[in-house]
C-alpha positions in Angstrom: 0.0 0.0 0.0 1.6 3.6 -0.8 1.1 6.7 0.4 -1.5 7.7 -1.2 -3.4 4.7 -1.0 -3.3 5.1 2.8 -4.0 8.5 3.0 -7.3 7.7 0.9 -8.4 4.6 3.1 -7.5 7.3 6.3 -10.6 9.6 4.8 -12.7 6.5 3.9 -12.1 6.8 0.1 -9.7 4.5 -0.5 -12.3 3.0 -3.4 -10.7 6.1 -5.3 -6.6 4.5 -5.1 -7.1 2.8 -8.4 -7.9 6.0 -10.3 -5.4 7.9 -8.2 -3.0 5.1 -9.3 -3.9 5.4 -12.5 -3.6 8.8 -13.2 0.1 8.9 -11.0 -1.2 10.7 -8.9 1.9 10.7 -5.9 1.5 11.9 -2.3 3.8 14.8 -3.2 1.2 15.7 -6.2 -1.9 15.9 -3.6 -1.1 19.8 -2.6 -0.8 20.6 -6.5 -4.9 18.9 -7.3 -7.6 21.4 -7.0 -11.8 20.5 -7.6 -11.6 20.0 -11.5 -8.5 18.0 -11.4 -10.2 15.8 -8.7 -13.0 15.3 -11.1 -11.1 14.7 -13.8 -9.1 12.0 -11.6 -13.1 10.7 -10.9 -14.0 11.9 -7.9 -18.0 12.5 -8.4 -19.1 13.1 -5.6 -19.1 16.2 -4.3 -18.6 15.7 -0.6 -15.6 13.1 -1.5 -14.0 15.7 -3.3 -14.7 18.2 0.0 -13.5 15.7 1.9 -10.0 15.5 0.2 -9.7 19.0 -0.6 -10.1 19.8 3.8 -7.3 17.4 4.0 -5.3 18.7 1.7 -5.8 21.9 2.9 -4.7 20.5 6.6 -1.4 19.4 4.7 -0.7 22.9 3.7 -0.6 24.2 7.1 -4.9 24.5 7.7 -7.1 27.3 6.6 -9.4 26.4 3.2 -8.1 25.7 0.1 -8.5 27.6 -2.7 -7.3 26.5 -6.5 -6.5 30.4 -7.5 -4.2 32.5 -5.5 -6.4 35.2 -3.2 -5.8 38.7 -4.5 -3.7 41.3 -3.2 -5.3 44.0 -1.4 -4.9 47.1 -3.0 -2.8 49.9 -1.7 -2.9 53.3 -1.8 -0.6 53.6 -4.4 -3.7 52.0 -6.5 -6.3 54.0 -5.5 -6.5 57.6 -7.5 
């Protein structure tokens, strides 16, 4: 069992590891996949992919996750 394989069966998903394994997905990969890419991987359902995505988010040091970058705030030098 790898890595990713345990980390699914540690969220209950590990009926997912096949597609993970077939798409190479690695444990270093997980912080790079974002809602669509989970889709893509096969991920249907939308609390599964929830699921994955909070845990992924703990593995990046907690708060949500987001796929895009949050914008800067502007400051004063961008306001006229």
């Amino acid at each position: 069992m790898n890595d990713v394989e345990n980390w699914l069966q540690g969220l209950g998903l590990g009926d997912y590891a096949q597609a993970f394994a077939e798409q190479e997905i690695a444990f270093d990969l997980l912080l790079e996949l974002g809602d669509d890419d989970l889709k893509e991987i096969g991920v249907a359902a939308l609390g599964h992919r929830k699921r994955m995505l909070r845990s992924i988010a703990g593995m990046c040091g907690g708060g949500s996750f987001s796929a895009l970058p949050t914008p800067a705030a502007p400051t004063d030098r961008d306001v006229l």
